[in-house]
C-alpha positions as CSV (number, residue, x, y, z in Angstrom):
1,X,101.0,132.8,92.8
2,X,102.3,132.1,89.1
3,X,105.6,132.5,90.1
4,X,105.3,130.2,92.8
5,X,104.0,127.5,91.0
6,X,106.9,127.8,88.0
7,X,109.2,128.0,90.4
8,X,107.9,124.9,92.3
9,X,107.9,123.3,88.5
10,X,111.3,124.5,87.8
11,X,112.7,122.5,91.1
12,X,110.7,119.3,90.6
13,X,112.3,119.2,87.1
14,X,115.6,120.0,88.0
15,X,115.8,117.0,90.6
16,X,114.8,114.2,87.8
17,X,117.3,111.5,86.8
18,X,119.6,112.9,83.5
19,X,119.1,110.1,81.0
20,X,122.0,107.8,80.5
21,X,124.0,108.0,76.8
22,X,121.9,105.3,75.6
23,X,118.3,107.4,76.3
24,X,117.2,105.2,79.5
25,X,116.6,107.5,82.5
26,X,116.8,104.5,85.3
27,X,120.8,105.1,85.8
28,X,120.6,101.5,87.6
29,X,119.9,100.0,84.3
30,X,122.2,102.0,82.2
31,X,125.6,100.4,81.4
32,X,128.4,102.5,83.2
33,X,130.5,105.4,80.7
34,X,133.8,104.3,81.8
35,X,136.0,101.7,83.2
36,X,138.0,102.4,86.3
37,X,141.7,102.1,84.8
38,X,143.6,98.7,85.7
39,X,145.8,99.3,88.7
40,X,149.2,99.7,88.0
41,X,152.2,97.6,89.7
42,X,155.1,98.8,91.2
43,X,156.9,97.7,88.1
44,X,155.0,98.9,85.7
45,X,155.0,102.4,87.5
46,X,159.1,102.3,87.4
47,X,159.0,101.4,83.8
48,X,156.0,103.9,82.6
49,X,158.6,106.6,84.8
50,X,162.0,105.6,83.3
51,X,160.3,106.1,78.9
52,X,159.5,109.3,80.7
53,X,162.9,109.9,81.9
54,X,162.1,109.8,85.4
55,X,163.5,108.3,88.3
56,X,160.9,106.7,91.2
57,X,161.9,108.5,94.7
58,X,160.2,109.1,97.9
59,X,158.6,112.3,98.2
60,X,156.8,114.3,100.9
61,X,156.2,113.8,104.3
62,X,155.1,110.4,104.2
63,X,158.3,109.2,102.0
64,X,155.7,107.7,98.8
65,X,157.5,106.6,95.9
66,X,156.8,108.8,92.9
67,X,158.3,109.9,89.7
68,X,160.5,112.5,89.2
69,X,161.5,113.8,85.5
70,X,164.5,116.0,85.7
71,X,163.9,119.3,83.7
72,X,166.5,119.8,80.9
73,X,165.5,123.8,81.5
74,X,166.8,123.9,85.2
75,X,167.7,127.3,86.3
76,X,166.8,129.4,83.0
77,X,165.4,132.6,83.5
78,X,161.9,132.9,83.4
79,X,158.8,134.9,83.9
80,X,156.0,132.5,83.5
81,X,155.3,129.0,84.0
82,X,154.9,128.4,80.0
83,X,158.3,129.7,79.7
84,X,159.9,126.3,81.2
85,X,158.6,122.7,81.1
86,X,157.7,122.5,84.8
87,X,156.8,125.7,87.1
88,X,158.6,129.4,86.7
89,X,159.6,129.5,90.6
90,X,161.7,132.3,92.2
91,X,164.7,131.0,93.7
92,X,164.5,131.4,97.8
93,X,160.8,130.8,99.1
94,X,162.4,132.4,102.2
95,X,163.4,135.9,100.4
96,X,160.1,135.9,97.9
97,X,158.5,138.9,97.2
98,X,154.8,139.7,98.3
99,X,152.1,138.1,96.2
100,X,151.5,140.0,92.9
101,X,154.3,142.0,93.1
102,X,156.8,141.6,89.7
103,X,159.1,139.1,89.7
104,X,161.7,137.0,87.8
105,X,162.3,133.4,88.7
106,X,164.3,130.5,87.3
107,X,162.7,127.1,85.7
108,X,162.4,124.7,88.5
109,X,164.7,122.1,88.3
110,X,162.4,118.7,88.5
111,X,158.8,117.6,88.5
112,X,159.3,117.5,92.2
113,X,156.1,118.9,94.2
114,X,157.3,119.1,97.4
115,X,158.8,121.7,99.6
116,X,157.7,125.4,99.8
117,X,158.1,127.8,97.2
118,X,156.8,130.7,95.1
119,X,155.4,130.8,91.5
120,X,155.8,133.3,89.1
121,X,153.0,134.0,86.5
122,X,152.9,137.1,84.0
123,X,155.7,138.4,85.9
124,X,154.2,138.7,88.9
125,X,154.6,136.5,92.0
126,X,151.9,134.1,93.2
127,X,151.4,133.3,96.8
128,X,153.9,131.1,98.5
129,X,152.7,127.9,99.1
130,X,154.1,124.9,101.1
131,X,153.4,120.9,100.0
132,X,154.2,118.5,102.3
């Protein structure tokens, strides 16, 4: 019966209201942590990409403008994704090997997300995945 009633004790407290960073528990009277950021125009997202080097292009299935940086390490040899700037990738998704198996890839060539492909980490292949 004891451990019934700690337990029942143990739920009740775990359901009460965390208090808020300025000690009030009623979160409807506590002032909020953190703005939601401004949002950004389509402007200021093509300038924010070009100081990163980027270029704005549609990606993905449904064609949404994004920013692409060009890797200067395109292509090097690689066997983890810390060797490159962007992802370690082996070359052909199509001729990848099986998941965990070792592998060398090549750094991929932009920050580009889409398309199917294969990760390599600690020389080993990951699974391949497809983003669309």
């Amino acid at each position: 019966m004891k451990r019934f009633v700690m337990l029942a004790a143990l739920f009740a407290a775990a359901c009460q209201p965390m208090p808020a960073e300025d000690g009030r528990t009623d979160l409807a009277q506590a002032a909020p942590s953190a703005q939601a950021p401004a949002a950004q125009t389509p402007a200021d997202a093509v300038r924010d990409c070009a100081a990163r080097g980027g270029k704005m292009l549609p990606q993905g299935r449904m064609q949404t403008m994004q920013c692409v940086v060009s890797y200067t390490d395109a292509g090097r040899r690689c066997t983890d994704g810390d060797d490159c700037q962007g992802d370690c990738r082996v070359g052909d998704a199509g001729a990848a090997p099986r998941a965990g198996a070792a592998a060398v890839g090549q750094c991929q060539a932009s920050s580009g997300r889409f398309g199917c492909y294969t990760t390599v980490e600690d020389g080993k292949a990951e699974a391949t995945i497809c983003v669309d």
